[in-house]
Backbone bond lengths (Angstrom), bond angles and torsions (degrees), N, CA, C in turn:
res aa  C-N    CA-C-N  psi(-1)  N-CA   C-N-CA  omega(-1)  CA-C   N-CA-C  phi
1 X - - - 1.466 - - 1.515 109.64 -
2 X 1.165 121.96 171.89 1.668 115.83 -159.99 2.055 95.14 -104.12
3 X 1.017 80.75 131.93 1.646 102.66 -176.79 1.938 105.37 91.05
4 X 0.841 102.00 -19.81 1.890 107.45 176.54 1.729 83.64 87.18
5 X 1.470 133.25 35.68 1.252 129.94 143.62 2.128 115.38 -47.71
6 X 1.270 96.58 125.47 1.571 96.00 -176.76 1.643 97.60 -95.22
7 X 1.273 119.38 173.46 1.450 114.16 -143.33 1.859 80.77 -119.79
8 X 1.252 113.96 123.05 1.878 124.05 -167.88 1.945 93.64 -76.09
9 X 1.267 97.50 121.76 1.496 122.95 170.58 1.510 121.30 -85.64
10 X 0.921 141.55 77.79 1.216 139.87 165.45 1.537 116.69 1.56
11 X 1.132 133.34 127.95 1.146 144.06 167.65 2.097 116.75 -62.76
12 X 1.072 150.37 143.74 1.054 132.59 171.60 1.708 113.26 -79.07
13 X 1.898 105.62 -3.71 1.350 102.12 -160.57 1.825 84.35 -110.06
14 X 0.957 127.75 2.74 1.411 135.06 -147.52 1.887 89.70 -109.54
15 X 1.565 112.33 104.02 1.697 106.33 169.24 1.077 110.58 -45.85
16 X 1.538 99.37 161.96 1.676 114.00 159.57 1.619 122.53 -69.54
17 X 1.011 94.84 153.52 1.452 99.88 163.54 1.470 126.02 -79.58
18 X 1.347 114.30 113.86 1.934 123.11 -165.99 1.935 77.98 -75.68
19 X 1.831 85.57 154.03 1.229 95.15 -158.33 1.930 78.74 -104.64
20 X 1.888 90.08 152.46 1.328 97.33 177.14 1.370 137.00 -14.63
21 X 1.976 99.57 -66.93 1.416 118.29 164.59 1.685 117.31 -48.42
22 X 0.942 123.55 -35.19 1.631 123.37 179.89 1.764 120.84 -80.00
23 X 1.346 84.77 115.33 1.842 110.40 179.51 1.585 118.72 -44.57
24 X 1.158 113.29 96.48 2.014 109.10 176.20 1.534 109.44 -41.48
25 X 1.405 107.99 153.39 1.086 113.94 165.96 2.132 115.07 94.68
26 X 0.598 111.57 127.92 2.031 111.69 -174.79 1.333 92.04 56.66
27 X 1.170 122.04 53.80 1.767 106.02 164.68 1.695 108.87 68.43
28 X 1.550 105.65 171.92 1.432 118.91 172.97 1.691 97.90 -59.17
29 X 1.814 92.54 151.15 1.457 98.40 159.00 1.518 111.14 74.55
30 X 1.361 126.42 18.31 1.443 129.87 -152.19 1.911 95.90 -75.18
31 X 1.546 91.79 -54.87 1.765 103.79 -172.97 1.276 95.63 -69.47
32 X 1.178 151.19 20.14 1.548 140.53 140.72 0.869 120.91 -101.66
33 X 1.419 141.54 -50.75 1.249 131.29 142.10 1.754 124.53 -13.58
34 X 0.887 107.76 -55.17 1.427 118.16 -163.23 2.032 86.84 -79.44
35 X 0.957 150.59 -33.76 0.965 144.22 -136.95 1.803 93.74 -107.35
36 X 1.468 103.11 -51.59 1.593 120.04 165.19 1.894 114.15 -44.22
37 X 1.505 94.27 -37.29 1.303 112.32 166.64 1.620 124.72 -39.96
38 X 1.374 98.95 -71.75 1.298 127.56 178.54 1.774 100.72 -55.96
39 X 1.211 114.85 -77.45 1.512 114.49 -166.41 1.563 110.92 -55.31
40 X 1.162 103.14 -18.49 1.693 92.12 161.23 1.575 130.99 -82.28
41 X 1.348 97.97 -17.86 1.432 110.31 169.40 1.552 105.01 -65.51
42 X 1.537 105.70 -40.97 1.201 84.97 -157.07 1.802 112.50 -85.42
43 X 1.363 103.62 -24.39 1.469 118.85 173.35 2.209 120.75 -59.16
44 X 1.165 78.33 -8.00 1.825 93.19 176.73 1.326 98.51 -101.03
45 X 1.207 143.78 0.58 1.472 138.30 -170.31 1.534 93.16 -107.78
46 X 0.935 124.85 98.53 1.892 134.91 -177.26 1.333 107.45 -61.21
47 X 1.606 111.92 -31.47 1.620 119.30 -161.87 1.703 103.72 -84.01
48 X 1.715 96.38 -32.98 2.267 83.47 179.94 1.455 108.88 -65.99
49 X 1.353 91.26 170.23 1.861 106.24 145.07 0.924 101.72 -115.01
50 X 1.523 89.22 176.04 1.502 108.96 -178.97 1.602 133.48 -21.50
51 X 1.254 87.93 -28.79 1.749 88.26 -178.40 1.707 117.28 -116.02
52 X 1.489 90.63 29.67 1.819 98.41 179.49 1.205 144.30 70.07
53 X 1.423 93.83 16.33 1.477 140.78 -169.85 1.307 118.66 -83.94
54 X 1.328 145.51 138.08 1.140 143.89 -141.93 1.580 110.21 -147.36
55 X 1.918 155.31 143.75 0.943 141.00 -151.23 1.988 99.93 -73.12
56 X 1.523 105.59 -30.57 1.860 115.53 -174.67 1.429 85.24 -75.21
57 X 1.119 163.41 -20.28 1.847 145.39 -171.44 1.323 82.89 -83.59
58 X 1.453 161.31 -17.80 1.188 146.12 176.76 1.405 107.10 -126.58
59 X 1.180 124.91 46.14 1.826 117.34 157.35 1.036 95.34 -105.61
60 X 1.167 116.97 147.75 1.810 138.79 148.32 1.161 127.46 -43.71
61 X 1.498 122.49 -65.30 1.523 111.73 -171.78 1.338 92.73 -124.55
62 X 1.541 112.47 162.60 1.167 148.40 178.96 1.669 118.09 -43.10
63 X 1.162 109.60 -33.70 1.680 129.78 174.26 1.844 103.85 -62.78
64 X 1.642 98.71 -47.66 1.822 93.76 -158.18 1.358 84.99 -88.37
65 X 1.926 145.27 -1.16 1.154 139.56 -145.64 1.808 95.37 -107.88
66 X 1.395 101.35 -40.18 1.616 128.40 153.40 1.286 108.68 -26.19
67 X 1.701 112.94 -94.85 1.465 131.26 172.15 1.713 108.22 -22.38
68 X 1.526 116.35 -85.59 1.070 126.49 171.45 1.293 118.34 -2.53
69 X 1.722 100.72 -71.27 1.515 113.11 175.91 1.654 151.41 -59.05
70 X 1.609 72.14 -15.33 2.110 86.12 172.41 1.373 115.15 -55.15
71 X 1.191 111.67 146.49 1.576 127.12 171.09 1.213 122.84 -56.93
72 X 1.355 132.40 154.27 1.219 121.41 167.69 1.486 110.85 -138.79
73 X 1.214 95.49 -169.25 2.178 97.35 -165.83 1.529 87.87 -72.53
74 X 1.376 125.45 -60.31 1.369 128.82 -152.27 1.701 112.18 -105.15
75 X 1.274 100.69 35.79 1.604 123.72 168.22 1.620 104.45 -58.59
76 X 1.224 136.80 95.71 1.140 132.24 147.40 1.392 136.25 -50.63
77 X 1.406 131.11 157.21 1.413 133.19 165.76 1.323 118.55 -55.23
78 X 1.392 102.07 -42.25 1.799 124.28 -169.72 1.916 92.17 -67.56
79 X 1.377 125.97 -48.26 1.324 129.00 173.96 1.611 106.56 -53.25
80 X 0.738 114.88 -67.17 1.691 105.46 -173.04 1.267 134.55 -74.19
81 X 1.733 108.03 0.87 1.381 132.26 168.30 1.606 87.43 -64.63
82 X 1.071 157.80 -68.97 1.251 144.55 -103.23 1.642 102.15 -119.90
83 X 1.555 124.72 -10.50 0.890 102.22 135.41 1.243 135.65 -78.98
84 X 1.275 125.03 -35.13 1.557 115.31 165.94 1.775 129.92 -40.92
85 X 2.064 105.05 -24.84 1.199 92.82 -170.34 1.772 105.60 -93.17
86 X 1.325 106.52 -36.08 1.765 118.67 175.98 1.497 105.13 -17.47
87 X 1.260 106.33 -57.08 1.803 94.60 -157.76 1.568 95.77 -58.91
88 X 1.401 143.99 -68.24 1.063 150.12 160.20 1.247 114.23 14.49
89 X 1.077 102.97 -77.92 2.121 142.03 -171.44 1.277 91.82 -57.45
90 X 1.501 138.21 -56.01 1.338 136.62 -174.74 1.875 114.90 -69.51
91 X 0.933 87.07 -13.52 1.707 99.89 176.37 1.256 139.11 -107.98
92 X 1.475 109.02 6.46 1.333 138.57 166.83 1.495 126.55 -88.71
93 X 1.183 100.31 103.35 1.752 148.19 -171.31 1.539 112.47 88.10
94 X 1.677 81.65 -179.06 1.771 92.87 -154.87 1.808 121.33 -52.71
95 X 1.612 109.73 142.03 1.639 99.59 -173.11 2.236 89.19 -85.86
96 X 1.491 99.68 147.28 0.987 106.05 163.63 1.236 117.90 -129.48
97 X 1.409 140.17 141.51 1.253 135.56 -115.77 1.487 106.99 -156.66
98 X 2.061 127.21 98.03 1.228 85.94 -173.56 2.137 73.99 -145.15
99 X 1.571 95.02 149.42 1.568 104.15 167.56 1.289 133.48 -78.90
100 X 1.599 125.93 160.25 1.256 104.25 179.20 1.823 80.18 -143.07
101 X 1.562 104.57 147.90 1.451 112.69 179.46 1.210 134.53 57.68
102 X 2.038 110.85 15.28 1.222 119.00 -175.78 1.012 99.90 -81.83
103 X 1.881 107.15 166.38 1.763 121.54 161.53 1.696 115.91 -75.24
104 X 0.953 81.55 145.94 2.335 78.04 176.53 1.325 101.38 -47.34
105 X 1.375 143.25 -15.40 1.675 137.20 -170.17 1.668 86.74 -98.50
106 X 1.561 121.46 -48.50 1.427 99.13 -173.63 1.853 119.92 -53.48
107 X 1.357 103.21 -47.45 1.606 138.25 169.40 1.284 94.92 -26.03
108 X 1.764 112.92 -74.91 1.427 122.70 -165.51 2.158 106.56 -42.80
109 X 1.279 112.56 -58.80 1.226 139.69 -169.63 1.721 90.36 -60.90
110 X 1.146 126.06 -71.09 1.571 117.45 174.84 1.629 116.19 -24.26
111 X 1.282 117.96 -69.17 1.732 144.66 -172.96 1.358 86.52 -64.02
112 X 1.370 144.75 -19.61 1.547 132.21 170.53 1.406 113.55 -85.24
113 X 1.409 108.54 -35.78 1.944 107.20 161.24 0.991 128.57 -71.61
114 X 1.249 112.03 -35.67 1.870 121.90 164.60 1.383 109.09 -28.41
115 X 1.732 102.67 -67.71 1.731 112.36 -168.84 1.538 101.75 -68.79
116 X 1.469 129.75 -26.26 1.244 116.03 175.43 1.651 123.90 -68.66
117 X 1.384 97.42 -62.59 1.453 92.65 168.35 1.522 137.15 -77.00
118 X 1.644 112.37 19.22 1.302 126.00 177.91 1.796 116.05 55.43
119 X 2.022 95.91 42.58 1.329 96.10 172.53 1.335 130.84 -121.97
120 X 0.749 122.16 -152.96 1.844 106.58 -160.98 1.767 94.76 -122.91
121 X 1.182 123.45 157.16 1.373 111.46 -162.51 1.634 92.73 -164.43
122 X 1.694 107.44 111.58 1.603 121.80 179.84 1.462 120.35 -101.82
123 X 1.384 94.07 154.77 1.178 128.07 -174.70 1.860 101.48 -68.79
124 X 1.455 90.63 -57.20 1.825 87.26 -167.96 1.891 89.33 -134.77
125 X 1.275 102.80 169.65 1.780 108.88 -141.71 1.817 81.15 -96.82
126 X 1.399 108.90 126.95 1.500 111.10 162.85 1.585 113.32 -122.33
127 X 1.196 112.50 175.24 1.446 127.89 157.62 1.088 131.09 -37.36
128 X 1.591 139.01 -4.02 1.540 163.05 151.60 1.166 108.72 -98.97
129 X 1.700 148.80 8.23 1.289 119.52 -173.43 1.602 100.72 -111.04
130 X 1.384 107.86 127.67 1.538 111.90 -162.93 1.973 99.77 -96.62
131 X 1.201 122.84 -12.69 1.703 129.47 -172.16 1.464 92.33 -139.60
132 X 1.698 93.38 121.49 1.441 107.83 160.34 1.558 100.94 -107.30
133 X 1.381 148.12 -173.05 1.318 133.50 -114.72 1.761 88.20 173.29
134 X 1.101 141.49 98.03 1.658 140.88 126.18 0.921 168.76 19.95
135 X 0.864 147.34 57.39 1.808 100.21 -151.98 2.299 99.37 -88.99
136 X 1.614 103.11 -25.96 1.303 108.68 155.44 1.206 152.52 -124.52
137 X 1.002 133.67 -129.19 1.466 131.86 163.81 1.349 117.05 -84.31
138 X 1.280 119.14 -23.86 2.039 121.30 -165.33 1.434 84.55 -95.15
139 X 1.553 90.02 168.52 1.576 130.69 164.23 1.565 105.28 -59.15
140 X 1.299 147.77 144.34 1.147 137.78 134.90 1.541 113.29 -108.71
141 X 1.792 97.05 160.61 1.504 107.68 179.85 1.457 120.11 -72.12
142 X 1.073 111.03 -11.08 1.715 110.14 -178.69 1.191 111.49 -51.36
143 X 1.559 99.71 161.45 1.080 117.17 167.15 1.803 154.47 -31.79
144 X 1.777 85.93 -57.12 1.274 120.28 168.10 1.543 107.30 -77.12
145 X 1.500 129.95 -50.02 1.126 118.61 160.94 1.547 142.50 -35.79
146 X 0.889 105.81 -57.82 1.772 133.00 175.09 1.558 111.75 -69.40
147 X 1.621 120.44 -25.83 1.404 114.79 164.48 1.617 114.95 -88.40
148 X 1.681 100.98 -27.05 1.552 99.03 152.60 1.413 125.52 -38.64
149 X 1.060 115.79 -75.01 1.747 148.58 166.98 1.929 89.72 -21.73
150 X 1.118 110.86 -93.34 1.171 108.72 -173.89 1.936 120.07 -63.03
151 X 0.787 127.00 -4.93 1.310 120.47 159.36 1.557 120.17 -95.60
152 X 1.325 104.12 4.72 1.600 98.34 163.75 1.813 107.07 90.81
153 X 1.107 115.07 10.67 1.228 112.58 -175.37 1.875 125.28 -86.61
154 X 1.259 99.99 165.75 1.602 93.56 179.35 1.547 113.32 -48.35
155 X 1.238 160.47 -160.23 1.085 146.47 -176.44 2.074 96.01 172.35
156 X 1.353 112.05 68.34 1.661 112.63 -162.08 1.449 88.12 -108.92
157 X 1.737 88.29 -175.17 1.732 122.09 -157.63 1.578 87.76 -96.82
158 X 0.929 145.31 -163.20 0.990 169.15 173.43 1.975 120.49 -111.66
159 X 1.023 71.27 -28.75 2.121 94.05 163.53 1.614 112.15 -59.21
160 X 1.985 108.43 -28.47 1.310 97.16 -178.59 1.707 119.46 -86.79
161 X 1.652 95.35 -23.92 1.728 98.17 169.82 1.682 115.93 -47.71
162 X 1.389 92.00 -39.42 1.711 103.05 -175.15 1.506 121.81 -58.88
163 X 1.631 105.52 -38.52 0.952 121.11 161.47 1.419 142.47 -45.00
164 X 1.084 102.92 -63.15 1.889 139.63 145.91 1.186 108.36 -23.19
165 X 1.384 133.49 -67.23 0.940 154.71 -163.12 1.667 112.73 -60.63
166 X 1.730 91.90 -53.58 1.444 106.84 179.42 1.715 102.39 -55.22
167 X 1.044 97.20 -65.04 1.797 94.88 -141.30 2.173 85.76 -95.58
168 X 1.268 120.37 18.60 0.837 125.10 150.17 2.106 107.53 66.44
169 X 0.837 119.02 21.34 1.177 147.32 -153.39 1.849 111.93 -134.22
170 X 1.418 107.97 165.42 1.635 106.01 176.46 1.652 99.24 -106.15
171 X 0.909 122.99 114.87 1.275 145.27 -161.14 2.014 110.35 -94.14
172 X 1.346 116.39 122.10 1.319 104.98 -155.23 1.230 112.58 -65.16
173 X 1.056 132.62 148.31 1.714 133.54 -168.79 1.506 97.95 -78.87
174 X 1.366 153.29 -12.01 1.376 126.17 -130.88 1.704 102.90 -89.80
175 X 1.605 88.10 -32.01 1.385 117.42 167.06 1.522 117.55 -36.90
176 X 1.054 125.13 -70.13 1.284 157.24 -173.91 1.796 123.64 -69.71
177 X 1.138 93.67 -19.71 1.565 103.56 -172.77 1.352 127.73 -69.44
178 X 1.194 154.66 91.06 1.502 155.50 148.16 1.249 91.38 12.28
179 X 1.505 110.25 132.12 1.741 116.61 -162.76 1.744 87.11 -103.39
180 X 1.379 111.01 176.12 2.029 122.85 159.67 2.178 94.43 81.32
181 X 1.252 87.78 -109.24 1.125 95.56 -175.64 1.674 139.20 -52.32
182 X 1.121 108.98 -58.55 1.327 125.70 167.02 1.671 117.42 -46.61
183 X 1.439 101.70 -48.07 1.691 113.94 176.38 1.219 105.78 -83.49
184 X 1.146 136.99 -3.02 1.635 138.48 161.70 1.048 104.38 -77.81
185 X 1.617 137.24 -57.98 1.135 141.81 -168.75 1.819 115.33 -65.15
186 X 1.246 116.22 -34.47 1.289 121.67 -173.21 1.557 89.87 -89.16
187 X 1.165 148.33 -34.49 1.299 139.25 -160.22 1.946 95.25 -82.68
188 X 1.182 104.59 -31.71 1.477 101.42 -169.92 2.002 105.34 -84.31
189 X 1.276 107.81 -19.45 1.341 116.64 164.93 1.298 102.01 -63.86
190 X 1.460 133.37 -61.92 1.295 119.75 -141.13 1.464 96.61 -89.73
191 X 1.364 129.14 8.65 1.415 135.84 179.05 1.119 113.14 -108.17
192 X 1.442 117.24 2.44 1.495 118.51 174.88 1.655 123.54 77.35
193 X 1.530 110.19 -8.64 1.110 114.54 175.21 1.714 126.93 -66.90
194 X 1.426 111.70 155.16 1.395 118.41 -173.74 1.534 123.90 -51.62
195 X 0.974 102.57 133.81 1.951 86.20 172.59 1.477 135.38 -63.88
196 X 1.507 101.59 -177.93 1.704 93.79 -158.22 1.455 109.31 -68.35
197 X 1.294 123.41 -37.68 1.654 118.66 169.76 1.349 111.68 -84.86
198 X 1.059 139.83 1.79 1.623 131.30 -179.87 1.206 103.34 -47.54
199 X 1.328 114.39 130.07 1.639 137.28 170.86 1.545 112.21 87.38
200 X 1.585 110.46 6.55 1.616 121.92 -165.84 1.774 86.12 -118.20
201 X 2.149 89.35 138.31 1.443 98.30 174.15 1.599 92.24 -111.64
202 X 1.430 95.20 174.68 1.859 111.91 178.32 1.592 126.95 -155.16
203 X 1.213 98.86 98.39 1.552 105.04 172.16 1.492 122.74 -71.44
204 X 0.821 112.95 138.95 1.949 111.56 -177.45 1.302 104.16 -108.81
205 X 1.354 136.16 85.49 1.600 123.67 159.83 1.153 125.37 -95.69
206 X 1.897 105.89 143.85 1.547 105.52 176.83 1.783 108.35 110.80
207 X 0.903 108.07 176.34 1.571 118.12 176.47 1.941 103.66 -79.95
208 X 1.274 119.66 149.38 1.490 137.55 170.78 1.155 102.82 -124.02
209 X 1.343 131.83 114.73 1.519 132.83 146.11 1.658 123.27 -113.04
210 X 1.021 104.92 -19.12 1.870 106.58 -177.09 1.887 82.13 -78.51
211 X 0.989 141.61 -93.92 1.113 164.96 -164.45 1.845 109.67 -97.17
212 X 1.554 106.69 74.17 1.222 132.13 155.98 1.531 126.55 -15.18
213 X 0.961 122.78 114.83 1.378 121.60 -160.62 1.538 128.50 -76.16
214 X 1.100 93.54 -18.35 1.740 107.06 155.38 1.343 112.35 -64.32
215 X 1.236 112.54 -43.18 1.619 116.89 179.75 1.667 122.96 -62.40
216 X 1.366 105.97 -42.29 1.652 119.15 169.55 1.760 102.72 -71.61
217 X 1.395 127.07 -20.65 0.932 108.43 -175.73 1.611 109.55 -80.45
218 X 1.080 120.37 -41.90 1.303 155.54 163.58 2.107 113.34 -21.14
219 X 1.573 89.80 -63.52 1.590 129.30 149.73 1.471 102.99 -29.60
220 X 1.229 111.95 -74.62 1.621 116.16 -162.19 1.625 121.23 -68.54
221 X 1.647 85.92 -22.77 1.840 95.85 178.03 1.272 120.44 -80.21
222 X 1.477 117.28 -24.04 1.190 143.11 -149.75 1.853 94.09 -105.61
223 X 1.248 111.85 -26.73 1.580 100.21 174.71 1.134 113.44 -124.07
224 X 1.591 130.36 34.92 1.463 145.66 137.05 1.972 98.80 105.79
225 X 1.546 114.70 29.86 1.315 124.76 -173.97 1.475 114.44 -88.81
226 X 1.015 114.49 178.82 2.113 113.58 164.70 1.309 105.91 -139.48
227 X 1.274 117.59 147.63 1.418 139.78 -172.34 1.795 100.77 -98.46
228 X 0.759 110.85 142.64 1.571 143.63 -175.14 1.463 113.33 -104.49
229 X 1.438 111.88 97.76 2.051 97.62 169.08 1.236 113.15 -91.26
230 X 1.539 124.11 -18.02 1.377 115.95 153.92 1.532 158.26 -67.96
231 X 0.909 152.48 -7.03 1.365 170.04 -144.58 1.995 84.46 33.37
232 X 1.513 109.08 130.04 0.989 121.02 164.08 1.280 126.58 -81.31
233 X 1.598 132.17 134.80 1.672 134.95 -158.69 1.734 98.62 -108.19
234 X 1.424 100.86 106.85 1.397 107.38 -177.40 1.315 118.49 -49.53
235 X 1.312 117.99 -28.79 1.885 130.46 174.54 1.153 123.67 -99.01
236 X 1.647 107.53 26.73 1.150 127.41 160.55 1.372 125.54 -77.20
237 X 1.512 147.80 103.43 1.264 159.47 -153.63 1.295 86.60 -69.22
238 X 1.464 131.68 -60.94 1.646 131.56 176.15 1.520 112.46 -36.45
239 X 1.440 113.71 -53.51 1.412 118.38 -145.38 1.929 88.75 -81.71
240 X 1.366 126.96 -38.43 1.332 122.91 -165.95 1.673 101.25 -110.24
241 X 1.265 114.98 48.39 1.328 121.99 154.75 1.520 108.50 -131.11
242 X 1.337 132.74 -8.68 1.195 155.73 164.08 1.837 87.58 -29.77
243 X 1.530 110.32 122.95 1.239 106.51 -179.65 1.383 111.47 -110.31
244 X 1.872 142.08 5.56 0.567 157.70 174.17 1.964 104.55 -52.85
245 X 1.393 114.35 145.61 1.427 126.84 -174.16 1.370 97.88 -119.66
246 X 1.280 120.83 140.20 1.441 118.52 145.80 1.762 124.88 -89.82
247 X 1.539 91.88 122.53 1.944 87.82 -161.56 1.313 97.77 -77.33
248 X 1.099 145.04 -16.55 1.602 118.79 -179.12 1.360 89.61 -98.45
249 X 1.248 165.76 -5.96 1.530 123.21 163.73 1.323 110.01 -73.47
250 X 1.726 91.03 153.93 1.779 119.27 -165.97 1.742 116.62 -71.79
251 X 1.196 87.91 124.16 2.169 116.15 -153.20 2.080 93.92 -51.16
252 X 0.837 116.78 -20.70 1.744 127.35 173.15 1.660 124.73 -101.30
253 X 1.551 98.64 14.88 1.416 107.66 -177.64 1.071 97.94 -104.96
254 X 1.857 131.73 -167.73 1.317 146.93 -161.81 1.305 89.60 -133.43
255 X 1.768 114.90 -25.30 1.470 113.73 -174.64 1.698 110.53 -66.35
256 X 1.220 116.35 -28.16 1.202 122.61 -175.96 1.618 107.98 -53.09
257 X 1.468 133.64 -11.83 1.241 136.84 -152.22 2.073 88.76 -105.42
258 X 1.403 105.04 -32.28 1.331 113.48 -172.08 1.459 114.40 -60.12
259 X 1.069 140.22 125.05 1.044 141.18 137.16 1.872 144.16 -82.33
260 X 1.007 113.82 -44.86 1.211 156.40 168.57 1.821 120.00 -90.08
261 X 1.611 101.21 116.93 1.257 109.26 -163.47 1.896 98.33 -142.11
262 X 1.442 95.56 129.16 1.116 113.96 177.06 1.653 112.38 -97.74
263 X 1.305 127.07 97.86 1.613 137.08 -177.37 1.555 113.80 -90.40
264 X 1.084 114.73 122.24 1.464 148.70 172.39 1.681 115.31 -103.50
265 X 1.495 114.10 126.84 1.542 111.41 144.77 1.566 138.32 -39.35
266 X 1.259 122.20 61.32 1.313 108.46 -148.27 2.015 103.61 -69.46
267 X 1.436 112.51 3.61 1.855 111.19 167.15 1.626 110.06 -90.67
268 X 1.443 120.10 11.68 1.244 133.38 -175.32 1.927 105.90 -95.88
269 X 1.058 97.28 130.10 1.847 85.92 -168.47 1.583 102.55 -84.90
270 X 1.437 135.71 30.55 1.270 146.19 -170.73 2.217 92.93 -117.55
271 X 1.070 88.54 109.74 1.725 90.22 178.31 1.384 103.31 -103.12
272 X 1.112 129.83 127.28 1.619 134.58 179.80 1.541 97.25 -89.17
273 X 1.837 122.91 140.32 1.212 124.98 173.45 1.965 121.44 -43.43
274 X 1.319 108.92 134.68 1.497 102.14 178.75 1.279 105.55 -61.75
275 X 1.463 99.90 140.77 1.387 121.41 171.89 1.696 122.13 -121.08
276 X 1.177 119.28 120.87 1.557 109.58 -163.79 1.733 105.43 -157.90
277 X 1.070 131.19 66.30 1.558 126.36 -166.81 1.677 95.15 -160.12
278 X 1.547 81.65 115.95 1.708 90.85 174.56 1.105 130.05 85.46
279 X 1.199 132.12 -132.82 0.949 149.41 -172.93 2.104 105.78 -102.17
280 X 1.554 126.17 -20.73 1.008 123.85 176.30 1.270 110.97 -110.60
281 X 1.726 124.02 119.85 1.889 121.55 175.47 1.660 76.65 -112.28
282 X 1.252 67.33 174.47 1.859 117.93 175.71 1.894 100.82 -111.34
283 X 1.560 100.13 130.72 1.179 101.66 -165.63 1.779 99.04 -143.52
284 X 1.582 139.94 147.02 1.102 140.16 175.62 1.114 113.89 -86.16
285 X 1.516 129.80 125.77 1.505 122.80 145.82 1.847 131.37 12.75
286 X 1.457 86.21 -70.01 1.581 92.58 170.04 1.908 138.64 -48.21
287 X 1.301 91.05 -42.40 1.283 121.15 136.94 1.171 143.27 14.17
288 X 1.870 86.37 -108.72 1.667 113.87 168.19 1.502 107.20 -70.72
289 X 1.102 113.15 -21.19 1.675 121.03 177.79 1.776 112.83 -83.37
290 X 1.283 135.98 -8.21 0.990 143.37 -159.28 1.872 88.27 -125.48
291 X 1.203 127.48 -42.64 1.541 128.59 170.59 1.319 102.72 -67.80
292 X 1.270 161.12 -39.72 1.003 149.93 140.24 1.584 140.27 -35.07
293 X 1.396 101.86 -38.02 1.158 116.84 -167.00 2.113 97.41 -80.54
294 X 1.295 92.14 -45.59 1.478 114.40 178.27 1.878 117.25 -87.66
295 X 1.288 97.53 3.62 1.415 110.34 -171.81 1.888 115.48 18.50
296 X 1.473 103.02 43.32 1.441 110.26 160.02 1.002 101.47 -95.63
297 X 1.558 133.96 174.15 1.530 131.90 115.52 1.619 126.91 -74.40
298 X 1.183 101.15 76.84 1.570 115.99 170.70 1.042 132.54 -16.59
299 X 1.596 144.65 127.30 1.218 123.28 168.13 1.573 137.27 -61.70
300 X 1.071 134.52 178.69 1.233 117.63 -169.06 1.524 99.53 -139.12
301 X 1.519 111.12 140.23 1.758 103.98 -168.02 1.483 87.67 -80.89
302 X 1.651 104.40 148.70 1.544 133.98 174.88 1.803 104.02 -71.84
């Protein structure tokens, strides 16, 4: 061998060497173990879903949170692990943080929780912002609101910044949350379900000024919809063989057959001919803005 180096023999009393990939500490494989750990905890709990979630992580008031909580004969350990782990699980990755319709004093008070809870806090609403921000209790039509709404995001009062603030801490939203819509939309996120236009197309004709037409287009992308550059021809053999469903309209409606929606200004004094056959209606602005806002698909008067 080169240098008359002798070749080092392992000792039988001498450990092995843990291989790169393998975690110090409890032996090889420790952070899998421990992780295998966990998902079995959580897979013995009959009552979560998927996300460790329990029927009391989604009651409203304190009374049904009560109920929920009573004991039972065949209460397991593995059951009551999972409330302890939820809050956790719900708090895993970064909060991003942005207002819609605040005063520069509400604004100011936002950008002071940011730096507290080490979160990031926008200017204009993207694809990372998990808290949109209030200034009250209602829904608003904005922009930033309504892409809230449809991306599944927290959707709070402004009562919870205050909160935050107080006890200096991230303060649980459930409290705080814009009730109907907003909590429909995040509940149907965290269930994996389709969005509110999935399988629904949308033509825009005519002029938009209350609600800008970039903005409705915007709308449709944002809640799993498709935009239309054609105006669709209801006596089109193509257009009403279209086998596509819309999953949120209601399973006892006729709307359920609709796919395809022709949108109008209905505060515009220009009325486009009714359209209603098949698979393509005619539908108003107000509308598609009220299905969003309410994240149903609304009915539509005949």
């Amino acid at each position: 061998m080169p240098g008359n180096r002798q070749p080092r023999v392992r000792s039988g009393n001498e450990p092995r060497r843990a291989s790169a990939m393998e975690p110090e500490g409890r032996g090889a494989w420790a952070h899998s173990r421990a992780a295998l750990d966990r998902l079995e905890k959580l897979l013995c709990c009959s009552r979560c879903n998927i996300f460790g979630l329990r029927p009391v992580d989604y009651a409203d008031g304190e009374n049904m949170k009560s109920l929920l909580l009573l004991p039972e004969e065949n209460e397991s350990s593995s059951t009551r692990h999972c409330s302890v782990t939820n809050t956790g699980q719900r708090r895993d990755g970064p909060l991003v943080l942005i207002g819609s319709g605040l005063s520069s004093e509400q604004q100011k008070m936002l950008s002071e929780l940011a730096v507290i809870l080490k979160a990031k806090k926008c200017a204009e609403f993207d694809s990372t912002v998990t808290h949109v921000i209030l200034p009250g209790d209602t829904v608003q039509s904005t922009l930033k609101c309504m892409l809230g709404i449809l991306n599944g995001c927290w959707i709070l009062k402004f009562e919870w910044v205050k909160a935050c603030l107080q006890r200096k801490t991230c303060e649980q939203e459930e409290k705080y949350e814009i009730p109907e819509g907003p909590q429909r939309s995040r509940l149907n996120k965290e269930q994996l379900l389709p969005k509110l236009f999935d399988g629904c197309y949308f033509y825009f004709g005519g002029t938009f000024k209350h609600h800008p037409k970039d903005n409705l287009v915007k709308l449709v992308t944002a809640a799993g919809g498709q935009v239309l550059s054609r105006k669709p021809k209801p006596d089109s053999d193509v257009t009403q063989t279209i086998n596509t469903v819309a999953y949120h309209a209601k399973a006892d409606s006729d709307q359920r057959f609709c796919t395809q929606y022709i949108i109008y200004e209905d505060l515009s004094s220009h009325r486009p001919e009714r359209v209603r056959q098949g698979k393509v209606w005619m539908a108003p602005s107000s509308w598609f803005i009220n299905c969003v806002m309410s994240f149903e698909l609304l009915p539509l008067d005949s």
